[in-house]
N, C-alpha and C positions, 0 to 999 in steps of 0.2 A: 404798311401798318399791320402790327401782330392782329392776328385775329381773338378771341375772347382765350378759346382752348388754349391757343397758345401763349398767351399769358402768364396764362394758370399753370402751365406746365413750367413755363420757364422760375413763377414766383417757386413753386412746388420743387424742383430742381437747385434753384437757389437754395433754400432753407435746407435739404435734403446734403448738397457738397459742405454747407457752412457747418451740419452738424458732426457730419461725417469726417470733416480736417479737424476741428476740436477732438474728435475720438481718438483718429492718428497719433495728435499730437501729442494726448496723455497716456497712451500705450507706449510712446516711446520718451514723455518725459523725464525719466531719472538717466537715461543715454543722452540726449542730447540735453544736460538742466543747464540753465544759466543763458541757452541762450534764445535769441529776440525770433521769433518764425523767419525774417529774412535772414538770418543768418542761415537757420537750418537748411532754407529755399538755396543760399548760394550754396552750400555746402553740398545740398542735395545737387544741382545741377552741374556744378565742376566735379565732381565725381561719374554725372550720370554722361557729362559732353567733355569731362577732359578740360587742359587747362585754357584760358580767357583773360580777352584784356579789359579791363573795367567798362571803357563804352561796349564792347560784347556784353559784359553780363548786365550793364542798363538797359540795355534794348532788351533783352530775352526777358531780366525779372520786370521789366514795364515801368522802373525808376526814372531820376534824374541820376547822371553820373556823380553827381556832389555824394548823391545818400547813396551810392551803389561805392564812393570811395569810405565813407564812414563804415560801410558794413565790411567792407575787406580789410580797413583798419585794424576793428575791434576782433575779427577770426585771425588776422596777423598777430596781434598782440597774444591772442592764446593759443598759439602754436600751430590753429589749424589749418593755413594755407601760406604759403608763402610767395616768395615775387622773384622773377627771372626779367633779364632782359629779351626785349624780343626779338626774333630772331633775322626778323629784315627791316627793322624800323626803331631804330634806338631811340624815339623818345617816346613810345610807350611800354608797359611790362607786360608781363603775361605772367596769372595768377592760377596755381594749381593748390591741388590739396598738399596737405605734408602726411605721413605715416600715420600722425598722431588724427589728423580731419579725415583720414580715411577707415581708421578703428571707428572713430565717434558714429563716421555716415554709418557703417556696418552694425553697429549695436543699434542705432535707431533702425534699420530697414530690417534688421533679424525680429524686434520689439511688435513694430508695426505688421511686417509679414505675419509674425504668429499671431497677434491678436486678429488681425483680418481672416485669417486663414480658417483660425476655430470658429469666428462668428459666420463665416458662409458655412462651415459643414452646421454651427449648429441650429440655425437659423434659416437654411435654407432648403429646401425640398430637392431632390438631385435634379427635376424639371426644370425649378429655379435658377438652379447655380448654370444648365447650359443656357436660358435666358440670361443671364447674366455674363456669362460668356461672348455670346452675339451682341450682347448690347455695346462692349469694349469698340470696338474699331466703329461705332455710332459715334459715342463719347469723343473719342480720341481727335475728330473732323470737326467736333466746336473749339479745340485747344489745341491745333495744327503747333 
């Protein structure tokens, strides 16, 4: 059982990542427009782990494989990932990025990076930003 602090931390944390992926998201909305967060999320992570076969990318984004097949549909339909046969098990595929889902990740993560990057320098004290530094591989061990 959490204890009181730690509650408060986690409520505190909570509201703190929900504001902070809203900020992401609208720094890099006119790169990535049109589309739904999970698509952005597959996009982000077949780019960040390379290509995947729909039960892979249900387990990772924490879906059912039904709405992890509708969200590679709808990035198939606009060009951004496409489908291969797999290479030791033909009756699943394996889904990568295409040229065009790999420009798109790249203008959201250049959007995002710069906007995160000027709000640590300007928002943050240099004592800050190496706390913030140390606190990375803290974070990283809740979202293994």
């Amino acid at each position: 059982m959490p204890t009181d602090d730690q509650a408060r931390a986690a409520d505190e944390l909570t509201d703190v990542i929900a504001r902070f992926h809203r900020r992401l998201r609208a720094a890099s909305a006119a790169a990535e427009d049109e589309l739904t967060p999970s698509q952005v999320s597959v996009v982000a992570r077949l780019g960040r782990d390379g290509p995947a076969t729909t039960a892979a990318l249900a387990r990772a984004e924490i879906v059912r494989p039904q709405s992890m097949r509708t969200t590679l549909a709808a990035l198939e339909e606009r060009g951004l990932v496409d489908r291969r046969p797999h290479p030791t098990d033909g009756r699943q595929v394996v889904f990568s990025l295409t040229e065009q889902g790999a420009r798109l990740r790249g203008t959201g993560r250049r959007a995002r990076r710069g906007w995160l990057a000027e709000a640590i320098e300007a928002e943050l004290s240099p004592a800050d930003q190496r706390r913030l530094a140390e606190a990375l591989p803290v974070l990283r061990r809740l979202v293994p």
